[in-house]
N, C-alpha and C positions, 0 to 999 in steps of 0.2 A: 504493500500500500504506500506508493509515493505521494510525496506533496504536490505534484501534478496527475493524480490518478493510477492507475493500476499498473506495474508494470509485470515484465517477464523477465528470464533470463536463460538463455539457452545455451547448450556449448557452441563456443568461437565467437561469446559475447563481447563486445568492444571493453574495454576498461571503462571503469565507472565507480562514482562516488556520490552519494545524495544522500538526503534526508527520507524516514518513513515517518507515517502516522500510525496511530492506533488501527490496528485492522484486522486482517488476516493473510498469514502467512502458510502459502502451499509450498513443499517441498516434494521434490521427487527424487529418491535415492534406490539404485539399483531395481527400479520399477515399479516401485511402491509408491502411495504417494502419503503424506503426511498434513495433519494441517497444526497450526497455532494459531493464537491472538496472541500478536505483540503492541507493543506501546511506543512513542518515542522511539526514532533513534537516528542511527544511519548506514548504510549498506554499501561495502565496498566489493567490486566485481574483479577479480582479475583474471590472467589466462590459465592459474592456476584453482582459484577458488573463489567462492563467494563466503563474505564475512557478512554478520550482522551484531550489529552493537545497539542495543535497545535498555529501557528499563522495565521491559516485561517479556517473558517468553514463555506461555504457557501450553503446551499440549494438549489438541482436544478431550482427549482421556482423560485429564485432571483437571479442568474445567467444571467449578462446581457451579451448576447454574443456579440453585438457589443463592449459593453467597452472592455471586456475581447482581442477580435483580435486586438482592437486599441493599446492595453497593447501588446499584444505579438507582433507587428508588431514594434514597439517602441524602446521591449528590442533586438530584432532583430537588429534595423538598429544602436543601441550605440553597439554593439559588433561587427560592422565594424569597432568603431573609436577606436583610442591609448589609452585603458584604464591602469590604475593598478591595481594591483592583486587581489586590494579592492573592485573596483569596476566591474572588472568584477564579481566577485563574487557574489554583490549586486545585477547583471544584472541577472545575470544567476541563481537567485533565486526568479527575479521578474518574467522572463520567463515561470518559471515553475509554479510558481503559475496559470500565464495564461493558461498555455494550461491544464491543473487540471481544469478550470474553462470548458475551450471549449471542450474536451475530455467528461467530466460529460452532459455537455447541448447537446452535438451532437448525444451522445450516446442515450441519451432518450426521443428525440426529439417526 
């Protein structure tokens, strides 16, 4: 999940370096495929490997979707209250972590 939308990475990918957002991350290793919800970060491509550097990486398998909605219902109900700048902020990146979380688990339910 880039800051420009979705991307790919295939072999004999160009070099690359950017930012992700909260989303979901698909891997595919020796045929399999895999998914997460990651958070933040940023993804470096090379012609040997792809790195990712996030502050979340959870695998759909441990993805508990009850904590996760109790989480997103949470940062929901503090962005009704009188926050500052700071915390909204805070809020609205716990938010997204959650729904990366439920977004990934609902999808491959």
């Amino acid at each position: 999940p880039g800051v420009e939308g979705e991307m790919g990475v295939l072999p004999q990918h160009t070099r690359l370096m950017t930012q992700i957002v909260p989303g979901e991350l698909a891997v595919r290793k020796d045929g399999r495929d895999g998914f997460m919800a990651v958070g933040e970060g940023l993804v470096e491509v090379t012609n040997e490997r792809v790195s990712v550097v996030t502050t979340m990486a959870i695998p759909m398998e441990k993805i508990d979707e009850a904590a996760a909605e109790d989480a997103r219902q949470r940062a929901a109900a503090c962005l009704r209250e009188k926050l500052s700048a700071e915390e909204v902020a805070s809020v609205n990146a716990a938010l997204a972590r959650s729904l990366a979380q439920l977004h990934v688990k609902r999808r491959h339910h």
